[in-house]
Structures are given as structure tokens and as C-alpha cells.
C-alpha positions in Angstrom: 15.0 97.0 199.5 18.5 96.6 199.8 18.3 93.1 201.3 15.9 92.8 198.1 18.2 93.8 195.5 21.2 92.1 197.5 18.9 88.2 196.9 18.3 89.0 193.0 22.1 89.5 192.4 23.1 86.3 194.0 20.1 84.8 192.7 21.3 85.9 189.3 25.0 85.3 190.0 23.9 81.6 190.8 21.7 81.7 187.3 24.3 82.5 184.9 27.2 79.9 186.7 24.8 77.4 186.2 23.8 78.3 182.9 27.1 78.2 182.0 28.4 74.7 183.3 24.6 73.7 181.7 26.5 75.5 178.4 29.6 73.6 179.1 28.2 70.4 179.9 26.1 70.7 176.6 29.4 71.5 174.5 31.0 68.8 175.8 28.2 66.6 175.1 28.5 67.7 171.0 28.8 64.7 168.9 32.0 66.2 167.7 33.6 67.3 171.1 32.3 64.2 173.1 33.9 61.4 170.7 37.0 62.9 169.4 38.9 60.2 171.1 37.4 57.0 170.8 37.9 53.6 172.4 38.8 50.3 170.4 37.3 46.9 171.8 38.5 44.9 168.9 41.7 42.6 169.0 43.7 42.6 165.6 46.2 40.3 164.4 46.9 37.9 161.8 44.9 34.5 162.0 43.0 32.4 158.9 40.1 34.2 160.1 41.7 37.5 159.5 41.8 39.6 156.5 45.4 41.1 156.9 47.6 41.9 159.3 46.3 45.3 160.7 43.5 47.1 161.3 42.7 50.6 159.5 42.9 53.3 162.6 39.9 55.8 162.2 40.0 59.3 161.4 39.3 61.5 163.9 35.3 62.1 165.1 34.7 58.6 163.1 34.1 55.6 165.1 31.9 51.9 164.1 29.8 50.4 166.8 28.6 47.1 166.9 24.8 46.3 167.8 24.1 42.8 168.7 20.6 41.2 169.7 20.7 37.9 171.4 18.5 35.3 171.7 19.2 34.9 175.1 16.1 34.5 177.4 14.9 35.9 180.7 16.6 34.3 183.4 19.4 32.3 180.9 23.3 32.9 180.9 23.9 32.0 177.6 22.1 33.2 174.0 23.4 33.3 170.5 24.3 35.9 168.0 21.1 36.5 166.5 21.4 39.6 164.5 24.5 41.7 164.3 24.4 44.9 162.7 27.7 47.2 162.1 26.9 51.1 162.1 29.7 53.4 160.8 29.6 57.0 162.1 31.3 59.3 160.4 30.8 62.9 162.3 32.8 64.7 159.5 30.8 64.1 156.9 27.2 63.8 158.9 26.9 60.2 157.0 26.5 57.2 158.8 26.9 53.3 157.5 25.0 50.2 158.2 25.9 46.6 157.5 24.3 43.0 158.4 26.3 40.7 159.2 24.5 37.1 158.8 24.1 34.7 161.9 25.6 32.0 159.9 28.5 33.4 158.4 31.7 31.3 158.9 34.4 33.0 161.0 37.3 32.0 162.8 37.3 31.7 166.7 40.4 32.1 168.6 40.8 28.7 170.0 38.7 27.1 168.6 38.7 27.2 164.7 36.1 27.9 162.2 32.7 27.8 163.4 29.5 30.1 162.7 29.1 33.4 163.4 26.3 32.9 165.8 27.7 30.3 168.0 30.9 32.3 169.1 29.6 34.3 171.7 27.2 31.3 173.2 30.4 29.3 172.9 32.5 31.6 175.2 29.6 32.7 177.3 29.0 29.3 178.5 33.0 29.0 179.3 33.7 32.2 180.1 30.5 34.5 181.2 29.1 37.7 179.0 31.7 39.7 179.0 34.3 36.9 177.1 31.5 35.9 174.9 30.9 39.6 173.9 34.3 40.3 173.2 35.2 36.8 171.0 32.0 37.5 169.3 33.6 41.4 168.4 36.9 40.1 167.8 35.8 37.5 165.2 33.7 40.9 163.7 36.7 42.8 163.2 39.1 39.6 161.7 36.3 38.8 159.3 36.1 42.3 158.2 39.3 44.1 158.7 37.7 47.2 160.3 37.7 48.1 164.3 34.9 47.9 166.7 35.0 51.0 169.1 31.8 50.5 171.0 29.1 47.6 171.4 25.5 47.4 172.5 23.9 44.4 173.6 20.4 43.9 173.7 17.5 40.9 173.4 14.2 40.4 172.5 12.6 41.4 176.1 15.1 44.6 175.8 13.7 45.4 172.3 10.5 45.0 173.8 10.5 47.2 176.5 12.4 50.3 174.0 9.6 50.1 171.6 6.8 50.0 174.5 8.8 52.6 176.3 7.7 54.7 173.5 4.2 53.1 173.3 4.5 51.9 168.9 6.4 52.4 166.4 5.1 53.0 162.6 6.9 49.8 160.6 7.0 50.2 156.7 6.9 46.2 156.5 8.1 45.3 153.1 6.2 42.0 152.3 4.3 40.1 154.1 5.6 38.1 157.2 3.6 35.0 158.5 4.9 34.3 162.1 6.4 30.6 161.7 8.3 30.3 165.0 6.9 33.2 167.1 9.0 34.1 170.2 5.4 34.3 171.9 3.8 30.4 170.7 0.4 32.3 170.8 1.0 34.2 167.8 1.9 31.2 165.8 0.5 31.9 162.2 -0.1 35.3 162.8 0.7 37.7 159.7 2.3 41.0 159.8 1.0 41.9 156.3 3.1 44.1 154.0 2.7 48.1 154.8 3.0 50.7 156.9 2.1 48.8 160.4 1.4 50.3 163.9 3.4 47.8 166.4 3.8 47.4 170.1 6.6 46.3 171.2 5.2 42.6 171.2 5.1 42.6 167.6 8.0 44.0 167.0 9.8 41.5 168.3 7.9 38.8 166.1 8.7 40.5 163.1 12.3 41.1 163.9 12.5 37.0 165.4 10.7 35.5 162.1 13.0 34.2 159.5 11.8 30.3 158.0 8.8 31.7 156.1 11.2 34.7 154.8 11.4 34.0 151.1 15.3 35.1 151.7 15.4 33.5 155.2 18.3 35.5 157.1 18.3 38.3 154.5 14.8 39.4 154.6 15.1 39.6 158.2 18.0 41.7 158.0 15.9 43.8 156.2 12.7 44.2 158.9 15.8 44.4 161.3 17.1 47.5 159.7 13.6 48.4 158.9 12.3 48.6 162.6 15.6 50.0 163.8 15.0 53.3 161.5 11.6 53.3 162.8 12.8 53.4 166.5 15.1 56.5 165.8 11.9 58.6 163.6 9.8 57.2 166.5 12.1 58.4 169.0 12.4 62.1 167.6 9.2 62.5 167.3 8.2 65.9 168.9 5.9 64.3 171.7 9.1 61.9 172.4 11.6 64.1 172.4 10.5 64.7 176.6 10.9 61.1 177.1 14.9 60.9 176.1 16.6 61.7 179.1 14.1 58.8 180.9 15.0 56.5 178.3 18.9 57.3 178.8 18.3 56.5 182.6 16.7 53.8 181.8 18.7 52.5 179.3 20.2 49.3 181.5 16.1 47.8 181.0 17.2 47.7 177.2 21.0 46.6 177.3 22.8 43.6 178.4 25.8 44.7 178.0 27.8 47.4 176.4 31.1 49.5 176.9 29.0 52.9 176.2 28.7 55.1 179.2 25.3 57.3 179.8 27.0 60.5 178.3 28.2 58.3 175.1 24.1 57.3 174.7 23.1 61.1 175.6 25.9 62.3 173.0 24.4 59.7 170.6 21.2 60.7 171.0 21.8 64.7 170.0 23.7 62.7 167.3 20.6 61.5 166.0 18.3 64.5 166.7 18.4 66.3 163.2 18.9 62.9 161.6 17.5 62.4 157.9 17.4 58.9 157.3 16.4 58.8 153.8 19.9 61.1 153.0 22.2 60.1 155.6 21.9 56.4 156.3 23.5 53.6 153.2 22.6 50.2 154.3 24.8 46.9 153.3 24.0 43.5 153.3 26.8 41.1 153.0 25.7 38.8 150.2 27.6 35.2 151.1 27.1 31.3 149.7 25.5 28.8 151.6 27.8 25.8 151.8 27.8 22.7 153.7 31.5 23.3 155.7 33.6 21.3 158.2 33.0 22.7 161.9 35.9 22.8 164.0 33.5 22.8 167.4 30.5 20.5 166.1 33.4 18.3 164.3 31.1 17.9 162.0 29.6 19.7 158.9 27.3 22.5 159.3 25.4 24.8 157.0 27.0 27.9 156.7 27.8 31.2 155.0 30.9 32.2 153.3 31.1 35.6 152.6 32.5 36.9 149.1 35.4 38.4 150.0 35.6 40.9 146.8 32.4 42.4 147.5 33.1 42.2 151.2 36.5 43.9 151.0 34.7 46.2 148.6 31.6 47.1 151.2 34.4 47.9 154.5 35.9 50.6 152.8 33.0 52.7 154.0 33.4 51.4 157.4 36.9 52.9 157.8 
């Protein structure tokens, strides 16, 4: 009996240490605790691509990370820019910012000169390898908009794929009707994802989010079913019968990213971030509304279609990204 009683107090010794490093770990992993000091990946400084001469520092528990999907292809080195999406966290305030940032837009490039958007990091890629194409690619994000990039996340299609089939569909509210023009999978050429709350695998996610020519707003609209399926993924992933499958998808995380500067405890702090998350009341999304002009390319030395932003309304738009 002694012996007995001797067991169940180291037994419950050992218990309540490891519930409280369990405790402790979990603090540390608060949102608020886990990002009060931030990284910044972004390069500032004063070029024509620039819009001053320094960059706003954050406020404490307030950082902006930078979501990029690529078109880059199984087995490929190289892929462009294909959507870029700014989200602004703002811990403080339990609000949280999200911009579009179109493909074409007309940035400057270290270098190089002024070029689109899009073709900056398959530019430096192919000269440089992933990590110097990710980083031009974030540095001509933060000259064009005057606010600092703290973390990035790098996905493509086949990664955006395998999330959303991770966690079998998603529910899409699909807000007009998308006929797939140039499919990323050629059989589903003329397919249409028809306006509505749609059930998708992960295949057909990455059609709608891909489709852009028959998009009565080309880019725009897709920015929309962009943003669209990326609320869907988060409601999808909180889902009670998901919320088991979190730590798996953390540990799996590297089948979704190409690259990003986030370690596993930034995604697990992210994702208690997001647990109690009320998208209709807490997420403002942007688009930044541009001109499409026929300008001079300083890499294609010729002229190329492309997007200038209106600098009023874009000035106007990064004050809630500070």
C-alpha cells in the first residue's frame, strides 16, 4: 500500500509538471504572447518605385503577411506571381485587413526597372533561385505600398489542392457564374461553376481560383473568388469535425507551402488566432482599383499591358495596413 500510494504521488507529481509546461507552452503560443516581436522581410528605401523614404514600423502585436500563389508547376523552378494577397493583423483590436494586389500592376524592380508585378519573382527565380525571387517579389510589395512585410507564405495550385482535399470540400459562396476558359486541368475546359453556394474538392477549387478571361472583371473578379475561397478554407477549417485535423495539417503544412519564413509555432499560433474568428465582423477586404495602360517595360524593352495603381486611393487603402 505504501509502494501504492508512493506510484500515485509521482505519478501525480509527473501530471501536474507536465500540465504545466502543456500550460506554458499554450501561453506562449497566445497570439498576443507568441508575436509580440515580429520579424521584417521587407527592404525599404527610396527608389521611383517607392512611395517615400521610410517605412511605417508596426505597433506592437500588429504585423502584415504576405500570401502569394504561384503558377509554378510540379517539377518547375520558376512560376509567376499569380495572386498576391496582403493580410493585416492587428491583435489589439481583433480586426484583421485584406488587400489584392493585381498580377499586372506596374512596380519597380531593383535592377531592373519597371516591369509587372507578376514577372518579378519569375524574373529573379530564374537568376537567382526561390528564395531571391520571393524576396524581390516582397520588396517591390512594400516600395509600391509603403507598408512592411513581416512574414510570407508561398503556395501553388497543387498546394491549394491538397489544403482543401486535406479537409475533404469546402462550401464556396460563388458570386456569378464562372465558365472555366483556361482550366489548369484541360479536361474541364468549358466547365461552369455556376453562381451559389458550391460544394468543391480541392480540384475545383483550383479552377475557380485559376479562371480569369471569361471574368467579366478579368483579374478583379478573380480576386474576388480568391478571397472568397480563402474565407471558406478558414470556416471550413474550424469547423467542429476539423478542428482534430489542425495539428496534422500544421505537420503537414510543407505539402501546402513552397516557401515561407513562418515557423510551425508561427502557423500553430496563427491558427488559435483564427479559432474564434467571425469573418463577417472582423475581416475588411480591399481591392486596389488601378488603369490599364499600355507602358514602356524596362525587361521586355517593349510595351506591355499593365496596371497603374491610383496612388490617392492607394495611399488612402495602406493606412489600415500600418
Amino acid at each position: 500500500m505504501k509502494k501504492l500510494r508512493i506510484f500515485l504521488s509521482i505519478l501525480l507529481a509527473v501530471v501536474v509538471l507536465g500540465g504545466g509546461v502543456a500550460y506554458f507552452a499554450y501561453q506562449k503560443l497566445q497570439p498576443e504572447n507568441h508575436f509580440k516581436n515580429v520579424p521584417t522581410v521587407s527592404k525599404t528605401g527610396n527608389n521611383p518605385g517607392s512611395q517615400g523614404t521610410t517605412t511605417p514600423k508596426m505597433k506592437e502585436n500588429v504585423f502584415n503577411v504576405l500570401l502569394l500563389g504561384s503558377d509554378e508547376r510540379k517539377g518547375q523552378k520558376v512560376g509567376h506571381s499569380d495572386s498576391i494577397i496582403l493580410l493585416h493583423v492587428d491583435l489589439n483590436k481583433h480586426k484583421y485587413n485584406m488587400a489584392s494586389i493585381p498580377r499586372d500592376t506596374r512596380v519597380y524592380l531593383d535592377g531592373y526597372g519597371y516591369t509587372k508585378l507578376t514577372s518579378v519573382q519569375y524574373i529573379k527565380q530564374a537568376t537567382g533561385g526561390t528564395t531571391a525571387g520571393i524576396k524581390a517579389a516582397i520588396n517591390s510589395i512594400s516600395q509600391l505600398t509603403g507598408v512592411p512585410v513581416n512574414y510570407y507564405v508561398e503556395t501553388n495550385y497543387e498546394g491549394l489542392q491538397s489544403m482543401v482535399d486535406a479537409l475533404g470540400t469546402i462550401d464556396v459562396d460563388v458570386p456569378f457564374d464562372v465558365k472555366l476558359t483556361h482550366p489548369w486541368y484541360p479536361e474541364n475546359k468549358g466547365r461552369v461553376i455556376a453562381q451559389g453556394t458550391q460544394t468543391l474538392d480541392g480540384e475545383m477549387v483550383t479552377e475557380l481560383v485559376h479562371e480569369r478571361y471569361s471574368l467579366k472583371n478579368v483579374d478583379y473578379d478573380r480576386q474576388l473568388l480568391q478571397e472568397k475561397v480563402l474565407i471558406s478554407i478558414a470556416k471550413t477549417a474550424l469547423q467542429p469535425k476539423n478542428l482534430t485535423k489542425l495539428p496534422n495539417l500544421v505537420d503537414k503544412s510543407s505539402d501546402f507551402v513552397i516557401a515561407t519564413n513562418m515557423s510551425k509555432t508561427d502557423i500553430a499560433s496563427l491558427g488559435l488566432l483564427v479559432k474564434n474568428l467571425n469573418t463577417d465582423k472582423q475581416v475588411t477586404y480591399y481591392q486596389l482599383n488601378g488603369t490599364s495602360k499600355s507602358m514602356y517595360d524596362d525587361i521586355l524593352k517593349n510595351n506591355n499591358s499593365e496596371i497603374v495603381l491610383d496612388q490617392t486611393a492607394l495611399k488612402k487603402t495602406m493606412k489600415h495596413f500600418e
